[in-house]
N, CA, C and O atoms as CSV, one atom per row, in Angstrom:
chain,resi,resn,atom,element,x,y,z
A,1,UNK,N,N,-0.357,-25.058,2.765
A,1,UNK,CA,C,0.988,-24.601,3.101
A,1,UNK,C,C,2.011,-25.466,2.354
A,1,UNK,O,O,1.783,-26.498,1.723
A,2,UNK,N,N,3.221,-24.824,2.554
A,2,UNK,CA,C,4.116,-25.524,1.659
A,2,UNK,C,C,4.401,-25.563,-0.011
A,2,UNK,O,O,5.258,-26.086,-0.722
A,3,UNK,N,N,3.215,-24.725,-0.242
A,3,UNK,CA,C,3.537,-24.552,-1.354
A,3,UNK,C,C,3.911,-23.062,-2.362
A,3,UNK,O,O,2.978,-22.293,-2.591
A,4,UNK,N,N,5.359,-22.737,-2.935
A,4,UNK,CA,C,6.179,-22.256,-3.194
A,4,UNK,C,C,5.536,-21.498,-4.511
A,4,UNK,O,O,5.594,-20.280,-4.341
A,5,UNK,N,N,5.075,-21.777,-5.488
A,5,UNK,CA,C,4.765,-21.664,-6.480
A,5,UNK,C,C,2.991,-21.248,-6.687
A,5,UNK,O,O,2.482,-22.244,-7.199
A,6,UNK,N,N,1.997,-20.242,-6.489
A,6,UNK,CA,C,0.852,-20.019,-6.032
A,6,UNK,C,C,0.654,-20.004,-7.887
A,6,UNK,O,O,-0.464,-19.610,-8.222
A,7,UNK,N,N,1.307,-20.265,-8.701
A,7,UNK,CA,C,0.775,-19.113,-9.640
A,7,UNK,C,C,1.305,-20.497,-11.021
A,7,UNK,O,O,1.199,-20.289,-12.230
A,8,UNK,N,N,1.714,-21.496,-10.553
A,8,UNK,CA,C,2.141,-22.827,-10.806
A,8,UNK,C,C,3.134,-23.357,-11.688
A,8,UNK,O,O,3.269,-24.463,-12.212
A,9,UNK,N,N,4.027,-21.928,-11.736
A,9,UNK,CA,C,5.464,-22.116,-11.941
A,9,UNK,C,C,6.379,-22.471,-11.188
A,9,UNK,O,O,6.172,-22.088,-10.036
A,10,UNK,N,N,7.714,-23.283,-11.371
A,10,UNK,CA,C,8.490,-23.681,-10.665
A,10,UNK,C,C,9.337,-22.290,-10.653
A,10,UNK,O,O,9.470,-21.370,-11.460
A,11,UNK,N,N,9.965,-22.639,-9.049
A,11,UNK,CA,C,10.508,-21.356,-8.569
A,11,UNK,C,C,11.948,-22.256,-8.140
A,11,UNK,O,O,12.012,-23.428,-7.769
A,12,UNK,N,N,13.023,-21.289,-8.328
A,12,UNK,CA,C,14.358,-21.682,-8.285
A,12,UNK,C,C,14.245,-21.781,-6.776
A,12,UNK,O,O,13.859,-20.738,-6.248
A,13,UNK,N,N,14.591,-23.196,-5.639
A,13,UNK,CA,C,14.691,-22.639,-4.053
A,13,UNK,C,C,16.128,-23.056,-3.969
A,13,UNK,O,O,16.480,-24.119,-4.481
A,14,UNK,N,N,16.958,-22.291,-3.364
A,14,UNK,CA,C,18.221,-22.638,-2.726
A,14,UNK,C,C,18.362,-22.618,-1.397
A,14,UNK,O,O,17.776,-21.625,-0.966
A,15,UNK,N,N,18.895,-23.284,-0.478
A,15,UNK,CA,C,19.559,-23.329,0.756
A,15,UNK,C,C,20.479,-22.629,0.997
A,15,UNK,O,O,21.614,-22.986,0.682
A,16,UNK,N,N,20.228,-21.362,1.663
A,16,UNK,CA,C,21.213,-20.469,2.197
A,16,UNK,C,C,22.206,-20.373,3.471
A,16,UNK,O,O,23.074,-19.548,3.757
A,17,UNK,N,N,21.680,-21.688,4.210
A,17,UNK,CA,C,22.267,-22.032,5.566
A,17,UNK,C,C,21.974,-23.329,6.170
A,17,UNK,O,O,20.921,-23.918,5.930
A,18,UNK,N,N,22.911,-23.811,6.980
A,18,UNK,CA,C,22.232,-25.157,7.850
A,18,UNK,C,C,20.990,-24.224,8.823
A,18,UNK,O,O,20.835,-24.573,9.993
A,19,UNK,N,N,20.439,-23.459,8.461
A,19,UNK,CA,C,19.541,-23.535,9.716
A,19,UNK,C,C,18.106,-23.374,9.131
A,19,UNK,O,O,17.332,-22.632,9.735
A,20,UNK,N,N,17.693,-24.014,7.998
A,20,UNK,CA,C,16.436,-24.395,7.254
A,20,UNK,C,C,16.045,-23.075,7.239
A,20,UNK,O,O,15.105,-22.579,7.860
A,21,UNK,N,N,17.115,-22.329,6.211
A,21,UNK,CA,C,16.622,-20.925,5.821
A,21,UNK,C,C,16.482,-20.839,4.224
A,21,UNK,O,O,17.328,-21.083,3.363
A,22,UNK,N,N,15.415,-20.499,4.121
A,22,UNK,CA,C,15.914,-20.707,2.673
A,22,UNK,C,C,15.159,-18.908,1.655
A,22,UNK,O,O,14.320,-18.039,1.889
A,23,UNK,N,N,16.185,-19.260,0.510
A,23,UNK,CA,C,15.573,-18.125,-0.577
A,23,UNK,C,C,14.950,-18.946,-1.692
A,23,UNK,O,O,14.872,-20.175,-1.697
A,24,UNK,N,N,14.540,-18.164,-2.583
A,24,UNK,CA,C,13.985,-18.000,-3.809
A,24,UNK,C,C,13.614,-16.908,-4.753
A,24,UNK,O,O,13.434,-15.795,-4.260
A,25,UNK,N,N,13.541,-16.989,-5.420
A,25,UNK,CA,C,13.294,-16.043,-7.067
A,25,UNK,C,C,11.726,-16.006,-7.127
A,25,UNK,O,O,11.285,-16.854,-7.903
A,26,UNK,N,N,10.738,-15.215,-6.486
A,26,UNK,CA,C,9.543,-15.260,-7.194
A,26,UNK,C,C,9.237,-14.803,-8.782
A,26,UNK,O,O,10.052,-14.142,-9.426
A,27,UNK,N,N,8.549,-15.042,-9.070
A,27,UNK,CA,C,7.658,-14.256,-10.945
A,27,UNK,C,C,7.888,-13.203,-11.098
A,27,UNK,O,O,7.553,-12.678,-12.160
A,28,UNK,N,N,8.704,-12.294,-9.878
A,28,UNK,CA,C,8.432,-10.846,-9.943
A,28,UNK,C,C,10.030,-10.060,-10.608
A,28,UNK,O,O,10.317,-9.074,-11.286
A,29,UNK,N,N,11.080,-11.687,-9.631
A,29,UNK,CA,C,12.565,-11.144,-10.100
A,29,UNK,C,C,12.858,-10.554,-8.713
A,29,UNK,O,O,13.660,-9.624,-8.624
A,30,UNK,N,N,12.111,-11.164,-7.385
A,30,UNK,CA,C,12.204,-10.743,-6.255
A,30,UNK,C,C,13.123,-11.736,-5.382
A,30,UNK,O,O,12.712,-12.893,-5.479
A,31,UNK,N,N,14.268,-11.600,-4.545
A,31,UNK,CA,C,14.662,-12.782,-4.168
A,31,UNK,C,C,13.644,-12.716,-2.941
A,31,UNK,O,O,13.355,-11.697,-2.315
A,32,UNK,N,N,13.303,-13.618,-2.787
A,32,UNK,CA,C,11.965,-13.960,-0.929
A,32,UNK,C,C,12.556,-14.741,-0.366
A,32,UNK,O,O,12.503,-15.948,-0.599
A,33,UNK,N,N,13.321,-14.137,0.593
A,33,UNK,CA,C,13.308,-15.000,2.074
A,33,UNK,C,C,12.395,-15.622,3.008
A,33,UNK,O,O,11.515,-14.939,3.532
A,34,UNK,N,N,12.530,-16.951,3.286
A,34,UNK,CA,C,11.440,-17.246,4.176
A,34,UNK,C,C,12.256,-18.581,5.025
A,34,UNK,O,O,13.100,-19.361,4.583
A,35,UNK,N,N,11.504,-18.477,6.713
A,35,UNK,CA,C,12.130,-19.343,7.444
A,35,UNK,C,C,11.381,-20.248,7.552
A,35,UNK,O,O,10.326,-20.156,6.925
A,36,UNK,N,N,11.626,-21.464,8.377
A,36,UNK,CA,C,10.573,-22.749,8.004
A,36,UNK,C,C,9.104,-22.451,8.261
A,36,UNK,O,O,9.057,-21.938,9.378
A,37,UNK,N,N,8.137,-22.519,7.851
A,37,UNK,CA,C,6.770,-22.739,8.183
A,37,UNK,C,C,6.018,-21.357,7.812
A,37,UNK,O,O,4.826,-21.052,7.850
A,38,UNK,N,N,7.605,-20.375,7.299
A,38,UNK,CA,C,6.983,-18.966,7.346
A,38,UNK,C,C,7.086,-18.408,5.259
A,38,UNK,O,O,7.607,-19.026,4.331
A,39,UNK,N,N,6.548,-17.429,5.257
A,39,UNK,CA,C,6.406,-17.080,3.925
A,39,UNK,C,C,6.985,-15.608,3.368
A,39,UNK,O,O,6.817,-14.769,4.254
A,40,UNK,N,N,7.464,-15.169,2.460
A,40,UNK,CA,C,7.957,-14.306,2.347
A,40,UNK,C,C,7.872,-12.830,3.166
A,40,UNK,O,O,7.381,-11.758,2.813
A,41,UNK,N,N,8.597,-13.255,4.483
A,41,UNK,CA,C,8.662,-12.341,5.000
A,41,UNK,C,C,9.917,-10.898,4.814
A,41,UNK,O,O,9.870,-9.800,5.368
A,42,UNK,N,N,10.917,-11.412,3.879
A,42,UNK,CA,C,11.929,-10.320,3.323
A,42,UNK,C,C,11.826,-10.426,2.275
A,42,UNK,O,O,11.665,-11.537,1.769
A,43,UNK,N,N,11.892,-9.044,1.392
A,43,UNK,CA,C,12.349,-9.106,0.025
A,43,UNK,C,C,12.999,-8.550,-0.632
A,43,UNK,O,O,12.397,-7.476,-0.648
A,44,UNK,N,N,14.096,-8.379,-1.440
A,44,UNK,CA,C,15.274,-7.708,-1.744
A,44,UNK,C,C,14.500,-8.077,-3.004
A,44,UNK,O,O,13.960,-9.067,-3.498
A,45,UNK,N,N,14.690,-6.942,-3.248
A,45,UNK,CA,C,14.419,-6.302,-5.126
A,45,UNK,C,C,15.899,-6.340,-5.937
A,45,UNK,O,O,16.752,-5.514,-5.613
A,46,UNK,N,N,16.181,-7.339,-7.019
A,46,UNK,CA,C,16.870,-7.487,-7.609
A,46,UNK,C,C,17.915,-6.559,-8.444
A,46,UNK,O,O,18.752,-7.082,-9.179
């Protein structure tokens, strides 16, 4: 766990809120939402 990158590229992560929410850009051009401990559970297609 904890790890962001399965495919062993660095992935852009930004902080979207004080409440340890965060996004990212997967390989795909997907932004992935995910909350702490959890994994891309939303995804907005770019």
């Amino acid at each position: 766990m904890g790890i962001f990158n399965p495919t062993g590229r660095k992935l852009d992560v930004a902080i979207l809120n004080e409440n340890t929410f965060f996004a990212f850009i997967n390989n795909s051009g997907n932004l992935v939402f995910l909350e702490t401990g959890l994994f891309s559970l939303t995804r907005m297609d770019l």
